[in-house]
N, C-alpha and C positions, 0 to 999 in steps of 0.2 A: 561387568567383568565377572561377578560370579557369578551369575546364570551362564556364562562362555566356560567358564569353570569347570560346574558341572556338567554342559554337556563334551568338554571335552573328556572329561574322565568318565563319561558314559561309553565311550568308543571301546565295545567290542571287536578286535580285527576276529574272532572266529563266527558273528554273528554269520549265521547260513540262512539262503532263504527272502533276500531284503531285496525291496521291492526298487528299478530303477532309480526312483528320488530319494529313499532313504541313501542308498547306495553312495550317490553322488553330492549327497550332504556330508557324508562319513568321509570322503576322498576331501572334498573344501575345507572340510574341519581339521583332516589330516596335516591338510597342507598349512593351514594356519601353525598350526600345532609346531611344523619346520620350521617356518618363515619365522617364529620368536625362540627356536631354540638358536636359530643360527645369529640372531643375535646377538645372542649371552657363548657361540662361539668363539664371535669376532671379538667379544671384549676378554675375553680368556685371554686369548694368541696376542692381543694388546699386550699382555699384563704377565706372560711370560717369556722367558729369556730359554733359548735353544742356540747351540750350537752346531753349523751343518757340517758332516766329514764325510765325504763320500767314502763307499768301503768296501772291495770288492767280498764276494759273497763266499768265497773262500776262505778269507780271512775272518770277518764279523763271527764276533765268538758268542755275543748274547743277542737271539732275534727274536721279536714279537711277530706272531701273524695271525692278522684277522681275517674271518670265509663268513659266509651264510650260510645257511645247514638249509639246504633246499631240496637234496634228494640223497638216497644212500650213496648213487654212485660219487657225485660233490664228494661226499663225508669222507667216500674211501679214499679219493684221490689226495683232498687235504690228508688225512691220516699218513698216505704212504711218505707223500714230502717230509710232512714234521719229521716220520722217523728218518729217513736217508739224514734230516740234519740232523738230528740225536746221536745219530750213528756217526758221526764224522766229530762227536766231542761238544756240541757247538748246545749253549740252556737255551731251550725255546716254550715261551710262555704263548698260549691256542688261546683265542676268543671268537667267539662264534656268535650269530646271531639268528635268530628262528624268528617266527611273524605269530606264533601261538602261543598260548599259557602252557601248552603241555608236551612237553619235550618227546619226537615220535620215537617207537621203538624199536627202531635202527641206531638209535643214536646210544655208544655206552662210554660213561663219563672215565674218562682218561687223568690222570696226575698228566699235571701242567695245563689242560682242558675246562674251559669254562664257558656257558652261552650266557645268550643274553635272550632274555623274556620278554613279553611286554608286561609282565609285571614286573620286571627289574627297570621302566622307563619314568621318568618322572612326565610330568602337565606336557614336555617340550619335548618329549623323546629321545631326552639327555640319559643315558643309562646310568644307574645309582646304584648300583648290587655292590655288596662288600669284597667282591675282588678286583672292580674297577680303580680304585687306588695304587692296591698295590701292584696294578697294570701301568697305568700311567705314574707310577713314581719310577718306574728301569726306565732309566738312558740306555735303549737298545742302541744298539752299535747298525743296526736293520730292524727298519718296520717295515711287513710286509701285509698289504690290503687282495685276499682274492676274494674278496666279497665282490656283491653287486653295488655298482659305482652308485646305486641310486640308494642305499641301506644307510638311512641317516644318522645309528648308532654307531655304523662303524666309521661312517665320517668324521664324528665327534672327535672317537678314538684317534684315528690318522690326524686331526688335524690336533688334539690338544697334546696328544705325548710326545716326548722331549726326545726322542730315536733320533741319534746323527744323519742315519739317513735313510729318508721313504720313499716307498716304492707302491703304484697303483694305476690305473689307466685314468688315460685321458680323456672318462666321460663323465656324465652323472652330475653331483651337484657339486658346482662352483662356489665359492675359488678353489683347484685341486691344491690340495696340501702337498705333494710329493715333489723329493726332488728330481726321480727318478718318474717319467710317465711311459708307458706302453700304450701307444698310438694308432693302433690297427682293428682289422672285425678278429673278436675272440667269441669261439663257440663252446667253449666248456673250460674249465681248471686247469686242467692239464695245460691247453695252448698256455694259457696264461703263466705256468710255472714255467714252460717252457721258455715264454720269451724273458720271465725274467731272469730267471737262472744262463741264459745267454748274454744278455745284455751285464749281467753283475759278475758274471766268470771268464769273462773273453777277451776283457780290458783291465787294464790297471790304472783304475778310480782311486787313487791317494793311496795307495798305501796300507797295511796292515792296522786292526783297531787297536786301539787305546786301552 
């Protein structure tokens, strides 16, 4: 177990350059590295108490939303949503997730804005940064996932915060946490804010939040 140890905390994801077999030792290891964090998920979600309230997206006045910082245009699309809901009143806490140590320079740190590293990721690629608490302690009224459904930090996130109501697609790793899924091909952010801001604005899901 600790020789698995150390080579899991050998895993550089910026290593360039690696030859097919290292490559696909680093992808096995990877996946190990899932396969025991999503364990210490499922005994989390055990061991906590949520309450579900659906809420349309007009109403919800405190939202979280989680992206991957993948390329600038990503960054600006999330950017523009946050503000349209800043702008309509509503506190929205940004977490992001990058696959490097070194945040690129398109990327400029915003109030309310915070990523996630892989040096913010513990042995299981459970993120441990000192803003993740006081992420996961808001009862969002909306949690909102436009990350990539396969970003297993932001799973974490979606599946262990106590948000009345979550919203994410219906692919990526299993069990989906949300109560809300978006079911179809999405080819960038946009689509994606698109269908959810239809599906949360164009029905009335319970009622005004709490």
């Amino acid at each position: 177990m600790l020789l698995l140890g150390a080579m899991l905390r050998g895993i550089n994801r910026e290593s360039l350059f690696l030859s097919s077999k290292k490559l696909e030792k680093l992808i096995i290891l990877e996946k190990i590295r899932s396969r025991i964090g999503m364990r210490g998920v499922l005994r989390e979600v055990n061991r906590m108490k949520r309450k579900v309230k659906a809420v349309n997206l007009k109403d919800a006045r405190n939202i979280g939303v989680l992206f991957s910082l993948d390329s600038e245009i990503e960054y600006e699309r999330i950017s523009r949503f946050v503000m349209q809901l800043q702008d309509t009143g509503k506190k929205v806490m940004v977490v992001g997730s990058f696959k490097y140590r070194k945040l690129p320079p398109f990327y400029s740190p915003k109030l309310s804005y915070d990523v996630i590293t892989p040096a913010d990721l513990d042995l299981f690629l459970r993120p441990k940064a000192k803003f993740i608490p006081p992420f996961l302690g808001q009862s969002f009224d909306m949690l909102i996932n436009l990350g990539s459904p396969d970003d297993f930090p932001l799973y974490y996130l979606s599946t262990i915060s106590k948000a009345g109501f979550k919203l994410g697609q219906k692919k990526g790793i299993e069990p989906w946490p949300y109560d809300l899924m978006i079911d179809m091909d999405i080819h960038n952010t946009d689509e994606l804010i698109e269908q959810m801001v239809h599906y949360t604005s164009s029905f009335n899901m319970g009622g005004r939040a709490g």
